[in-house]
CHARMM internal coordinates of N, CA and C (Angstrom, degrees):
IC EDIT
DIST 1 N 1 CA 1.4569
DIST 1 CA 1 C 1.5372
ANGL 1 N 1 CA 1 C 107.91
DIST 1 C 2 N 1.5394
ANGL 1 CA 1 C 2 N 111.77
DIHE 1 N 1 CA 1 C 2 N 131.49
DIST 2 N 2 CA 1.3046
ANGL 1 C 2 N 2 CA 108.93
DIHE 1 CA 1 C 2 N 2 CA -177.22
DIST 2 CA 2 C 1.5634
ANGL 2 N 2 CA 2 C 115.74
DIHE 1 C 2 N 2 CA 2 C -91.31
DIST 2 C 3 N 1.3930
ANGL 2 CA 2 C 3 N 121.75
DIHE 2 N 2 CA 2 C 3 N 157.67
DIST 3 N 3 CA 1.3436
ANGL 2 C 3 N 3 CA 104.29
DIHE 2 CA 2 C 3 N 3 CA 172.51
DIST 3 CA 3 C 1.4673
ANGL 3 N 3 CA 3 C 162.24
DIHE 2 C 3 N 3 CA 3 C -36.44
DIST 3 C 4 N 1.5069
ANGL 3 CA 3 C 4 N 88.93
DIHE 3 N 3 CA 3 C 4 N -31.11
DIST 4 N 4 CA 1.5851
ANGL 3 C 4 N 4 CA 113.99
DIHE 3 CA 3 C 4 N 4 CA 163.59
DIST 4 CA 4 C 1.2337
ANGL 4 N 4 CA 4 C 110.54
DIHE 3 C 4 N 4 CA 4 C -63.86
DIST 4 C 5 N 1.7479
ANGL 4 CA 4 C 5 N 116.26
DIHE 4 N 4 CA 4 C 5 N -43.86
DIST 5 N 5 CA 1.5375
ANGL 4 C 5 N 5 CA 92.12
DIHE 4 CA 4 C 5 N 5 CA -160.29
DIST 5 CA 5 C 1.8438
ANGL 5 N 5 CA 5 C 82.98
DIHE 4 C 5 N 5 CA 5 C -91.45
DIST 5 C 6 N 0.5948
ANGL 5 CA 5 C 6 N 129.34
DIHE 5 N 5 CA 5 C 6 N 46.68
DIST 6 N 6 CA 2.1216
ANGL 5 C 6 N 6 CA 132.72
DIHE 5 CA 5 C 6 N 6 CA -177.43
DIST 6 CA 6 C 1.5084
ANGL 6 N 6 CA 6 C 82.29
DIHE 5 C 6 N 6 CA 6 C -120.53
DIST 6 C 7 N 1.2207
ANGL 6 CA 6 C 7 N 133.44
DIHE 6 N 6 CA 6 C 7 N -63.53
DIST 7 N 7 CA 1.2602
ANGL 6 C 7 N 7 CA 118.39
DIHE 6 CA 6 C 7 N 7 CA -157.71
DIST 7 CA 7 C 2.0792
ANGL 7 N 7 CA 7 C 117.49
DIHE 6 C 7 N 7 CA 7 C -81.21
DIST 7 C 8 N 2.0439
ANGL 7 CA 7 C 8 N 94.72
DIHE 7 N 7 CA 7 C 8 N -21.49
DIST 8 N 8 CA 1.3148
ANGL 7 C 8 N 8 CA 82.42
DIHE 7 CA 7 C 8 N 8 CA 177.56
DIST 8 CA 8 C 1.1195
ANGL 8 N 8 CA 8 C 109.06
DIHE 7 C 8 N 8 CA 8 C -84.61
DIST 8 C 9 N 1.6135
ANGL 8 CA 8 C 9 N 119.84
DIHE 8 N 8 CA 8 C 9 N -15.94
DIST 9 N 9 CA 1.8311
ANGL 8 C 9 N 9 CA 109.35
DIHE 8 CA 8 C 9 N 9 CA 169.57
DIST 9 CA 9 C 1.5140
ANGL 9 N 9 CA 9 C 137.78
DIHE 8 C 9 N 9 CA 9 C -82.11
DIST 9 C 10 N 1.6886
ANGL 9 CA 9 C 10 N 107.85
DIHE 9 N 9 CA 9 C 10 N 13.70
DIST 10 N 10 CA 1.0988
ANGL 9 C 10 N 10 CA 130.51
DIHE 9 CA 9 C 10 N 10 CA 170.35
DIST 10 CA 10 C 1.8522
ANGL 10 N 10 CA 10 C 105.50
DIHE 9 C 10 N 10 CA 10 C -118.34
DIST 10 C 11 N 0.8048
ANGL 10 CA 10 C 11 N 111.46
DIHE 10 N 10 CA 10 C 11 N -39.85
DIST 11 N 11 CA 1.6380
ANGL 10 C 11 N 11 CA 102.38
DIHE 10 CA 10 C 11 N 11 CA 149.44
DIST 11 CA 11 C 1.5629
ANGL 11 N 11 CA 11 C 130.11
DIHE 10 C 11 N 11 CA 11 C -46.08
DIST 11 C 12 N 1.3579
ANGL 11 CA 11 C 12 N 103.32
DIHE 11 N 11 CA 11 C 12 N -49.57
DIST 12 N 12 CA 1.5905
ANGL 11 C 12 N 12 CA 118.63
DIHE 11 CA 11 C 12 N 12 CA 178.74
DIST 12 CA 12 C 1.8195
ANGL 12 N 12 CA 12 C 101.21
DIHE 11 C 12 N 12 CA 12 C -68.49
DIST 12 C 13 N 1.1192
ANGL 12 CA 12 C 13 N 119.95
DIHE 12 N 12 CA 12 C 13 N -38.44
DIST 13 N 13 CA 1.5549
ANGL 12 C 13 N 13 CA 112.85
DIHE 12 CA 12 C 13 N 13 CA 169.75
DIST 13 CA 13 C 1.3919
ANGL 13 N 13 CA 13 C 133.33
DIHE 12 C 13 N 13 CA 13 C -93.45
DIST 13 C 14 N 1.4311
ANGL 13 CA 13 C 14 N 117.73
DIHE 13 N 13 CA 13 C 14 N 8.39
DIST 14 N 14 CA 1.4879
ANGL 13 C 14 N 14 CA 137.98
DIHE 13 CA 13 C 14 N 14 CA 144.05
DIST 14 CA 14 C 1.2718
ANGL 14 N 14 CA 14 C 92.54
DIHE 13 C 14 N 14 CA 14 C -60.85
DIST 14 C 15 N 1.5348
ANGL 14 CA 14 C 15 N 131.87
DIHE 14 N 14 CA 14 C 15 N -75.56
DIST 15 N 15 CA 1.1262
ANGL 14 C 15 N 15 CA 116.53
DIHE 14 CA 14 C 15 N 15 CA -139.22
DIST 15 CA 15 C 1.4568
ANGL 15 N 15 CA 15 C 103.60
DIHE 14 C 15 N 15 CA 15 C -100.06
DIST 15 C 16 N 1.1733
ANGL 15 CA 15 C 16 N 151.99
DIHE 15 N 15 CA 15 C 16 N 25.90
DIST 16 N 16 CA 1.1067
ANGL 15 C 16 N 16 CA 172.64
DIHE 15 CA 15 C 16 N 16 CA 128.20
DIST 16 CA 16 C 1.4369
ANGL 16 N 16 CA 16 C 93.61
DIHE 15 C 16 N 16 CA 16 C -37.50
DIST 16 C 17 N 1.8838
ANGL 16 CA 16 C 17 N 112.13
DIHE 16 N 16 CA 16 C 17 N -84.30
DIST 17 N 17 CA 1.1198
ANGL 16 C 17 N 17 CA 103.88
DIHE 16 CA 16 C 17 N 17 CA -151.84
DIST 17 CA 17 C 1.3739
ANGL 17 N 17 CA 17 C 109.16
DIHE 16 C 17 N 17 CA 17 C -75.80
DIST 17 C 18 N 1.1373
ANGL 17 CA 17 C 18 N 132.51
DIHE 17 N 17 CA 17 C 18 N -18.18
DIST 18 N 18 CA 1.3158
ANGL 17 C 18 N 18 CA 141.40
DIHE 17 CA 17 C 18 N 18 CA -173.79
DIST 18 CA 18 C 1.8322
ANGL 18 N 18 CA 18 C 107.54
DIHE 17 C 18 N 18 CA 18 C -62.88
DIST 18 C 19 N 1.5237
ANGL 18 CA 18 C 19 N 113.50
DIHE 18 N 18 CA 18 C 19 N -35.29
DIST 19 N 19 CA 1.0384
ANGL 18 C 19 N 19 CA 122.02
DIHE 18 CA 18 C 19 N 19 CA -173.33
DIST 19 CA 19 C 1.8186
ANGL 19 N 19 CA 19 C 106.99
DIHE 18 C 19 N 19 CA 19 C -80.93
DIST 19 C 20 N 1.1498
ANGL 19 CA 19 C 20 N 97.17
DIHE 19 N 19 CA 19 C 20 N -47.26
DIST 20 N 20 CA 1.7759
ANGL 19 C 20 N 20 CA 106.47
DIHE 19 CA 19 C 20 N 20 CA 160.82
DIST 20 CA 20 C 1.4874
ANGL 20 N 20 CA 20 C 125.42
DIHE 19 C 20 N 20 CA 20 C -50.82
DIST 20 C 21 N 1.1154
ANGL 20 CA 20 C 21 N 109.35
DIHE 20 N 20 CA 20 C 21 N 2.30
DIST 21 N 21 CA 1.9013
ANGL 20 C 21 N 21 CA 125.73
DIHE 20 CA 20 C 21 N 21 CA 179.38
DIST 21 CA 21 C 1.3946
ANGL 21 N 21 CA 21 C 92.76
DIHE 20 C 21 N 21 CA 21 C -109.99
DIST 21 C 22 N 0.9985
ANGL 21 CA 21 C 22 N 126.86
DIHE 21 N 21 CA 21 C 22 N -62.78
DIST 22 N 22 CA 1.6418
ANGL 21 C 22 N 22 CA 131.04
DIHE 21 CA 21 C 22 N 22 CA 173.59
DIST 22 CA 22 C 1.4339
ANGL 22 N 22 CA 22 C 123.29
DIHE 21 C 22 N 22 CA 22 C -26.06
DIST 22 C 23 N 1.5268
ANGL 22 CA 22 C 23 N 103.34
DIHE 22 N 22 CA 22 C 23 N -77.34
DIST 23 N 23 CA 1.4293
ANGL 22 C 23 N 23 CA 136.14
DIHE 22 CA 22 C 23 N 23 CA -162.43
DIST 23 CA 23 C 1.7528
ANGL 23 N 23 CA 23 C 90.31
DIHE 22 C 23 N 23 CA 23 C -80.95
DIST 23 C 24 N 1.3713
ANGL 23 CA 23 C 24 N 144.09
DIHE 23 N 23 CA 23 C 24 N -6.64
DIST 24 N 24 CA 1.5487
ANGL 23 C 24 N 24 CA 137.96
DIHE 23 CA 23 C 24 N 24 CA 160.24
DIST 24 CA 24 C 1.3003
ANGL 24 N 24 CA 24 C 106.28
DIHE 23 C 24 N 24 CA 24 C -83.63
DIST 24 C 25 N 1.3902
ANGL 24 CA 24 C 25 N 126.40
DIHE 24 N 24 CA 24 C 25 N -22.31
DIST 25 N 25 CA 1.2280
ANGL 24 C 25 N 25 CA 116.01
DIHE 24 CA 24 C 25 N 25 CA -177.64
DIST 25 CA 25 C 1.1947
ANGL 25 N 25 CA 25 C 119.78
DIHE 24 C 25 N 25 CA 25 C -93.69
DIST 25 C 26 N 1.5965
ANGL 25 CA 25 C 26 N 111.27
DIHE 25 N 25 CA 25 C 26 N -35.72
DIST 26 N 26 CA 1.5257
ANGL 25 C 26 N 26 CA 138.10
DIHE 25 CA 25 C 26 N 26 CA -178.13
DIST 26 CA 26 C 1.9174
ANGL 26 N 26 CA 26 C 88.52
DIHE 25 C 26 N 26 CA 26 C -53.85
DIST 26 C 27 N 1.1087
ANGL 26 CA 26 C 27 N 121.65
DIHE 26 N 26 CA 26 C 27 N -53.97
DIST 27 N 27 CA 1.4129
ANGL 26 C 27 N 27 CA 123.61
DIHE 26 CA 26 C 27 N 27 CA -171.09
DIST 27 CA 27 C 1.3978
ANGL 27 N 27 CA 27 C 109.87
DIHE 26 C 27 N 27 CA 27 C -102.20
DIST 27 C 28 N 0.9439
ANGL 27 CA 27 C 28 N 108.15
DIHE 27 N 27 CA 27 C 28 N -4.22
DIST 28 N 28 CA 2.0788
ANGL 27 C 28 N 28 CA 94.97
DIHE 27 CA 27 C 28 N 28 CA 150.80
DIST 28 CA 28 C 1.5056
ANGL 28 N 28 CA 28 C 126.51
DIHE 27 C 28 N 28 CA 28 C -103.40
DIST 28 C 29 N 1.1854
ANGL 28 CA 28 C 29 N 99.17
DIHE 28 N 28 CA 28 C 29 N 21.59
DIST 29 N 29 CA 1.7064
ANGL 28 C 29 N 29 CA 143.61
DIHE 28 CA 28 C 29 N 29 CA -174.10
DIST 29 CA 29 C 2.1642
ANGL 29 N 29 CA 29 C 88.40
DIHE 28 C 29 N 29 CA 29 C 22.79
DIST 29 C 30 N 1.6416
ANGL 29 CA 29 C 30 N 105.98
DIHE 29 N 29 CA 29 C 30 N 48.20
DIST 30 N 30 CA 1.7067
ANGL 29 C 30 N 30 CA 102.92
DIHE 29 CA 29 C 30 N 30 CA 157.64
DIST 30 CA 30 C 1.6944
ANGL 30 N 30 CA 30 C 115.81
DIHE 29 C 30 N 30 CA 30 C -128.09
DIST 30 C 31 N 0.9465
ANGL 30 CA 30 C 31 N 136.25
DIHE 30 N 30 CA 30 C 31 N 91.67
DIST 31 N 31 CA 1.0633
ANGL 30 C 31 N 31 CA 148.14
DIHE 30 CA 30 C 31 N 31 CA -154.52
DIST 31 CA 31 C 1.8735
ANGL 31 N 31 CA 31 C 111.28
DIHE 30 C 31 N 31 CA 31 C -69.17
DIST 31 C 32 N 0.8397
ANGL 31 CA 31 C 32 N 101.39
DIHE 31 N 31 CA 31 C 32 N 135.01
DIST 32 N 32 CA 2.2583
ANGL 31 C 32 N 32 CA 96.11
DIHE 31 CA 31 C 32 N 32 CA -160.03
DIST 32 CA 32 C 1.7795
ANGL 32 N 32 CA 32 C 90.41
DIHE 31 C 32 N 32 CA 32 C -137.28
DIST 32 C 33 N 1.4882
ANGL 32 CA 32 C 33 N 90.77
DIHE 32 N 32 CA 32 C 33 N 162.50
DIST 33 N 33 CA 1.7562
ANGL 32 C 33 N 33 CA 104.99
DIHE 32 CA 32 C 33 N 33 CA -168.99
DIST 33 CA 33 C 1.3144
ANGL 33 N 33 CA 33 C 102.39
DIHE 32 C 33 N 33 CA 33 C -78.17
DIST 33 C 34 N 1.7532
ANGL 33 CA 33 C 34 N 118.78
DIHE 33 N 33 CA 33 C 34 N -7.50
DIST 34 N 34 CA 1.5780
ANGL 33 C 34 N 34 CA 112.98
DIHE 33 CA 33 C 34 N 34 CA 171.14
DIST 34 CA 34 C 1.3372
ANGL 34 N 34 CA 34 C 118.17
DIHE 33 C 34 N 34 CA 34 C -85.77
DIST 34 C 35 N 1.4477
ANGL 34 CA 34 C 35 N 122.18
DIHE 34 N 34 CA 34 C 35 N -34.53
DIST 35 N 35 CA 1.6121
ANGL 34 C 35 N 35 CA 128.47
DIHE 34 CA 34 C 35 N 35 CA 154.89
DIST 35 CA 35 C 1.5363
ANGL 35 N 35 CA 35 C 118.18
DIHE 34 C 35 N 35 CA 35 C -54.40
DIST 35 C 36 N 1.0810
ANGL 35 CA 35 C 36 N 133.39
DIHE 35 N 35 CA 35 C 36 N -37.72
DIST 36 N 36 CA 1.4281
ANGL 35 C 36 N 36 CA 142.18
DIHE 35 CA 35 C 36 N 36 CA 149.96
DIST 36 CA 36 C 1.0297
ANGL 36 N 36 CA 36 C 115.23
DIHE 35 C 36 N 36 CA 36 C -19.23
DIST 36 C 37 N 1.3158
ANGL 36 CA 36 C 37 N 122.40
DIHE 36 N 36 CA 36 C 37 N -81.40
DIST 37 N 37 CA 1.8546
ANGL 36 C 37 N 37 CA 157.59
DIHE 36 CA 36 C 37 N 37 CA -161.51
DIST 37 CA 37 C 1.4466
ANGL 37 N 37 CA 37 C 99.12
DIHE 36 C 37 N 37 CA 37 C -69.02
DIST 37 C 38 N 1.4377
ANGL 37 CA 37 C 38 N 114.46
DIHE 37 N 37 CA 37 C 38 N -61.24
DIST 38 N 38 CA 1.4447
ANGL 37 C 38 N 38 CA 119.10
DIHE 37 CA 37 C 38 N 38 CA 161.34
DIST 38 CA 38 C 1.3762
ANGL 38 N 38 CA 38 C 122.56
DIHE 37 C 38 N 38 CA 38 C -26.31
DIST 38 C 39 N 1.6232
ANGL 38 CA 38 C 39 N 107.94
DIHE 38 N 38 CA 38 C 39 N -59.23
DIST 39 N 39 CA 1.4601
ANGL 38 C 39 N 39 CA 106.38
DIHE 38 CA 38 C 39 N 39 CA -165.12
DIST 39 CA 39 C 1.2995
ANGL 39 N 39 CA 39 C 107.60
DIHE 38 C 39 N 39 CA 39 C -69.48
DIST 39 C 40 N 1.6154
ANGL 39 CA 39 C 40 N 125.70
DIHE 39 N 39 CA 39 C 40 N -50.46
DIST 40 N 40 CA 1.4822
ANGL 39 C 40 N 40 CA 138.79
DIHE 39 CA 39 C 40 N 40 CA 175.10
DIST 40 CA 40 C 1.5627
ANGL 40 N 40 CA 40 C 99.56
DIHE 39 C 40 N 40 CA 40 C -41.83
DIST 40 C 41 N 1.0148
ANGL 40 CA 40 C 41 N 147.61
DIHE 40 N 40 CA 40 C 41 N -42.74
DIST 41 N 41 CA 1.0032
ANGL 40 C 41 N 41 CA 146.89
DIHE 40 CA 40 C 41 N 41 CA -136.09
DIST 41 CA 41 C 2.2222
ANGL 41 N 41 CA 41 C 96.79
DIHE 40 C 41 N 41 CA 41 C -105.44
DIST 41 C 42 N 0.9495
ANGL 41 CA 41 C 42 N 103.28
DIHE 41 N 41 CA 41 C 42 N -28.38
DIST 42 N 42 CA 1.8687
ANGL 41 C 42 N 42 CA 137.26
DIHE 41 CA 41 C 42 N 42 CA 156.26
DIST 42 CA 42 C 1.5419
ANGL 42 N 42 CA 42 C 88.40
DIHE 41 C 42 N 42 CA 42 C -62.73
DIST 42 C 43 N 0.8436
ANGL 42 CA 42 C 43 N 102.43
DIHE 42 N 42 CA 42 C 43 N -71.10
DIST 43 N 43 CA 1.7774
ANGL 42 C 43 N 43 CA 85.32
DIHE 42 CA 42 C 43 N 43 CA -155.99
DIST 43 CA 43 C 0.8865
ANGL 43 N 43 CA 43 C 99.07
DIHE 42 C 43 N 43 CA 43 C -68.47
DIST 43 C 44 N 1.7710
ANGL 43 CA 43 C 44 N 147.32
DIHE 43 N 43 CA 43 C 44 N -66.16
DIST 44 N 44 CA 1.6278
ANGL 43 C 44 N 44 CA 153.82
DIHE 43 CA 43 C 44 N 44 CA -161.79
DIST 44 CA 44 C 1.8159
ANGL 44 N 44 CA 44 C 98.25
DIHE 43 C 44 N 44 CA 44 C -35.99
DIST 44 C 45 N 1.8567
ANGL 44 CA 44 C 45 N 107.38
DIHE 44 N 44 CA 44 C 45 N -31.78
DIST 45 N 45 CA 1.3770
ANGL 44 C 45 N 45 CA 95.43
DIHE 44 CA 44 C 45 N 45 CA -174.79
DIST 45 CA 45 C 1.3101
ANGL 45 N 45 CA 45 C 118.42
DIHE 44 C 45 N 45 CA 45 C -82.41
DIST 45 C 46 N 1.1366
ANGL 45 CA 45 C 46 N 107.29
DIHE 45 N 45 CA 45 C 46 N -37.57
DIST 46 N 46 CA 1.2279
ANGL 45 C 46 N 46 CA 123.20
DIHE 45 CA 45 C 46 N 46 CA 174.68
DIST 46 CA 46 C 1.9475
ANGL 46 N 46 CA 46 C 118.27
DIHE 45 C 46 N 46 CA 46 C -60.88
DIST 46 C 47 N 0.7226
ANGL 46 CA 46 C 47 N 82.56
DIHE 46 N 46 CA 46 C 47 N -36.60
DIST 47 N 47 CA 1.8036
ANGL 46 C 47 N 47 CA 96.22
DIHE 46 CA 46 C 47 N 47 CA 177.62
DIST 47 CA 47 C 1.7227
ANGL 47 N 47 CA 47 C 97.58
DIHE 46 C 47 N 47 CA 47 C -70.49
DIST 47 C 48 N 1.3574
ANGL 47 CA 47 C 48 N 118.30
DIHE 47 N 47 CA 47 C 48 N -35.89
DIST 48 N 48 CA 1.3089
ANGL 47 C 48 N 48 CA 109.55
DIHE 47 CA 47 C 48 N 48 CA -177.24
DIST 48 CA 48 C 1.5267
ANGL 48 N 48 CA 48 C 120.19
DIHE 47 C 48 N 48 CA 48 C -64.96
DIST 48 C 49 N 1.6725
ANGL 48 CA 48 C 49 N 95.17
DIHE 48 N 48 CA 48 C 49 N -33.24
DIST 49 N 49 CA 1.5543
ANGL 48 C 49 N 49 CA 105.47
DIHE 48 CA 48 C 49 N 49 CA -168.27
DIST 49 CA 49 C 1.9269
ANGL 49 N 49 CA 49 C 110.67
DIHE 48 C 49 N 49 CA 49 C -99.86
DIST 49 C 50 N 1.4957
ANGL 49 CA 49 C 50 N 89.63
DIHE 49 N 49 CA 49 C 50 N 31.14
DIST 50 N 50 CA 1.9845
ANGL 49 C 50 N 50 CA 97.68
DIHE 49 CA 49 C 50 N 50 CA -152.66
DIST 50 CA 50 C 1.6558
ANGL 50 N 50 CA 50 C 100.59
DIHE 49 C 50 N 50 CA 50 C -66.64
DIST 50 C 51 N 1.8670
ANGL 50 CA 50 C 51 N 109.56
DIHE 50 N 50 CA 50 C 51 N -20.45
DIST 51 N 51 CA 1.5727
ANGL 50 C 51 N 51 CA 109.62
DIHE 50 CA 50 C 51 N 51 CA -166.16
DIST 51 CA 51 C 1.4202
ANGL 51 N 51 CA 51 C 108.16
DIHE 50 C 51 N 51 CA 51 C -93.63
DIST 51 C 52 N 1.7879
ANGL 51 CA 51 C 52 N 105.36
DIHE 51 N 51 CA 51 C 52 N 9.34
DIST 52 N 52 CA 1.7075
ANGL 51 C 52 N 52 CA 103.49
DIHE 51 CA 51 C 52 N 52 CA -157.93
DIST 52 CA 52 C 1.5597
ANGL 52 N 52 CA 52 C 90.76
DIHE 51 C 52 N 52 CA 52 C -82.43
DIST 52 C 53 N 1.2509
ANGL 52 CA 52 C 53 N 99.66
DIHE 52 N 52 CA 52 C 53 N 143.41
DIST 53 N 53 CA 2.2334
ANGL 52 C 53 N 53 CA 109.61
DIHE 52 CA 52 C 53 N 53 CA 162.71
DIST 53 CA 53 C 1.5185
ANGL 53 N 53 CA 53 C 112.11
DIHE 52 C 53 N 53 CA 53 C -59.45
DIST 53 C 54 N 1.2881
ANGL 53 CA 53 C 54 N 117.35
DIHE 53 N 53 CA 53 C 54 N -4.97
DIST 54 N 54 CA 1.2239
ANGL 53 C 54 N 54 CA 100.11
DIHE 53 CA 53 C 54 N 54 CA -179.38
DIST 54 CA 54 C 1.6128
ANGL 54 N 54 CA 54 C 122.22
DIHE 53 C 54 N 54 CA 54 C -114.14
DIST 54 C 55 N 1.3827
ANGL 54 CA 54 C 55 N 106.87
DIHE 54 N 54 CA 54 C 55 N 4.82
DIST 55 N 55 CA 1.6505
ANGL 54 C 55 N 55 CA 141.65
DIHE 54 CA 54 C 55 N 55 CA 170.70
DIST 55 CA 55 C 1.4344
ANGL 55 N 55 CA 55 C 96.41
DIHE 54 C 55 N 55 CA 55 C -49.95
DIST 55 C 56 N 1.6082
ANGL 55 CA 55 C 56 N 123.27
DIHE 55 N 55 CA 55 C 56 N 113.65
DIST 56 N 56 CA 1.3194
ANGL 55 C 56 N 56 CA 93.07
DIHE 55 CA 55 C 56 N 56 CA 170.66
DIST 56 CA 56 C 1.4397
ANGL 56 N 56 CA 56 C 114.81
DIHE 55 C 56 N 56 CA 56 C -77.62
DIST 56 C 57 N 1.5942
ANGL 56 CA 56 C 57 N 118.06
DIHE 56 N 56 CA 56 C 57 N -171.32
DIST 57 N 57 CA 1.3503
ANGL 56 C 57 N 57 CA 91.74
DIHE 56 CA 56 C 57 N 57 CA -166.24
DIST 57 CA 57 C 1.5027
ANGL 57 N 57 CA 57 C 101.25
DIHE 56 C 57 N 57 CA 57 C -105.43
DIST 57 C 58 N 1.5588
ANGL 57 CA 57 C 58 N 128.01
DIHE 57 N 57 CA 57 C 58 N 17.41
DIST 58 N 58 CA 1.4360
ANGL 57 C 58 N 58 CA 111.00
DIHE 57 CA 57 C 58 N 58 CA 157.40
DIST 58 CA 58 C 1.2959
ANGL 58 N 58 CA 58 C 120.88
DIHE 57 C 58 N 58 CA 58 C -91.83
DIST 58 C 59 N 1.3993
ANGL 58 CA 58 C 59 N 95.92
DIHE 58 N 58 CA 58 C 59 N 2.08
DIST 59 N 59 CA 2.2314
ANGL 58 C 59 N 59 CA 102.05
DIHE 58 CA 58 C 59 N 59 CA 155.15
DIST 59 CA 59 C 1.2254
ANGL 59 N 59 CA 59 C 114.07
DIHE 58 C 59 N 59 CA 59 C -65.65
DIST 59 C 60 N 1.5560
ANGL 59 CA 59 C 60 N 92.02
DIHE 59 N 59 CA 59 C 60 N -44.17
DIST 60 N 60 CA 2.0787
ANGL 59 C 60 N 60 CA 89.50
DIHE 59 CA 59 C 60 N 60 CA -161.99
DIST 60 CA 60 C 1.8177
ANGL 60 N 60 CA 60 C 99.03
DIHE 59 C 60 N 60 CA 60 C -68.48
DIST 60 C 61 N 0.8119
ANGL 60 CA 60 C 61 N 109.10
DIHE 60 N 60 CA 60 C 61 N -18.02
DIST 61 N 61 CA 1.7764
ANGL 60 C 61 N 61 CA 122.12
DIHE 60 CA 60 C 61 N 61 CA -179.67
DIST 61 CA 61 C 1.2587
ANGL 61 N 61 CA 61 C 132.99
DIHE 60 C 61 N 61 CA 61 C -35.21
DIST 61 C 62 N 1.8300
ANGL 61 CA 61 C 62 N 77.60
DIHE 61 N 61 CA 61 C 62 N -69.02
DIST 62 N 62 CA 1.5106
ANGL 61 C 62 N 62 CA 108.34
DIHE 61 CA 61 C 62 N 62 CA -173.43
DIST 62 CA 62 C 1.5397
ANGL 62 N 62 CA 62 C 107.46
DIHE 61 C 62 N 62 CA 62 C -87.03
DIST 62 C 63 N 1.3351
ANGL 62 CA 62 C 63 N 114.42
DIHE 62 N 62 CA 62 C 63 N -39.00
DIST 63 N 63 CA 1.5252
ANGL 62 C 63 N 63 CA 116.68
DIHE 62 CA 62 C 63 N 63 CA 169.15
DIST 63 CA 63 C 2.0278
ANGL 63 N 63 CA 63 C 120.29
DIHE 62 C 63 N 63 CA 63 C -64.55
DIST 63 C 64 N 1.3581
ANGL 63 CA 63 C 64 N 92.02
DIHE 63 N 63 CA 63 C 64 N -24.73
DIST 64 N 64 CA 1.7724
ANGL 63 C 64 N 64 CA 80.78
DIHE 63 CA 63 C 64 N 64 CA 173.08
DIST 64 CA 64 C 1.4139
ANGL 64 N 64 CA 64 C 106.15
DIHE 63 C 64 N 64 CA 64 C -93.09
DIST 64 C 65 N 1.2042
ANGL 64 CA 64 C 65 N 120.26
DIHE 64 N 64 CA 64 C 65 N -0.22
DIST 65 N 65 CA 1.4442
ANGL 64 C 65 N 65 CA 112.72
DIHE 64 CA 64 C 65 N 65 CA 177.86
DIST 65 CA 65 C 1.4748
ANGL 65 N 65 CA 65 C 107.27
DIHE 64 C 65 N 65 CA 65 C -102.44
DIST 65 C 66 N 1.4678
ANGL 65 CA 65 C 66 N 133.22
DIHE 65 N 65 CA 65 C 66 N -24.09
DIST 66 N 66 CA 1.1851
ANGL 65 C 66 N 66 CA 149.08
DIHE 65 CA 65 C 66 N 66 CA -179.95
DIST 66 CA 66 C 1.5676
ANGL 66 N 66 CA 66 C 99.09
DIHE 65 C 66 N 66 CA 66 C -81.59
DIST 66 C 67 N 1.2806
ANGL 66 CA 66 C 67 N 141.00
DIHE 66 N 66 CA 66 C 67 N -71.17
DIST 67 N 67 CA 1.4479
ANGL 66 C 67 N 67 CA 161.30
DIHE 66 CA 66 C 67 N 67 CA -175.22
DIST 67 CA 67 C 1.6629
ANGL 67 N 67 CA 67 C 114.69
DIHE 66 C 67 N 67 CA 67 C -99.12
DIST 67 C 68 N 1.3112
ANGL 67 CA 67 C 68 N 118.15
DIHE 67 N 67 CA 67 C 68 N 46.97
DIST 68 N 68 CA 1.6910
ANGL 67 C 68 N 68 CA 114.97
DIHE 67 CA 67 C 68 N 68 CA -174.49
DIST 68 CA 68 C 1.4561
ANGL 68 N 68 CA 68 C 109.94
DIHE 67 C 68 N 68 CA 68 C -63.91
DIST 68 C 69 N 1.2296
ANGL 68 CA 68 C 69 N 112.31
DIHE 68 N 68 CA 68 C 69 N 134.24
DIST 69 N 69 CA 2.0194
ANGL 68 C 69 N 69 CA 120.15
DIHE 68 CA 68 C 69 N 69 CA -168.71
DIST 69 CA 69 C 2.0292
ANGL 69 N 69 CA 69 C 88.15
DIHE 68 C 69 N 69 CA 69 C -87.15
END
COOR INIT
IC SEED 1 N 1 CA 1 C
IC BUILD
């Protein structure tokens, strides 16, 4: 395995679990400072990758309206 795909499959499980902090709270309808941190932490990534072509574009959306540069 080459590095790229090392870093996008450790990328892909940052944001996996990060999204799994979210979506437990979102549906245990109690909202906690670790689902919080989580989500910000969703967007900061997403905001990084906001110029990529492969962003769909109701990412770039929600992140320039959530995180405006």
């Amino acid at each position: 395995m080459d590095d790229v795909s090392r870093a996008s499959n450790a990328l892909y499980e940052v944001v996996d679990g990060l999204a799994r902090r979210v979506l437990d709270a979102a549906f245990s309808g109690q909202s906690n400072s670790e689902a919080r941190e989580a989500w910000v932490a969703l967007l900061l990534i997403a905001q990084n990758w906001r110029d990529s072509p492969d962003l769909p574009a109701e990412l770039k959306t929600m992140v320039g309206e959530a995180l405006p540069l």
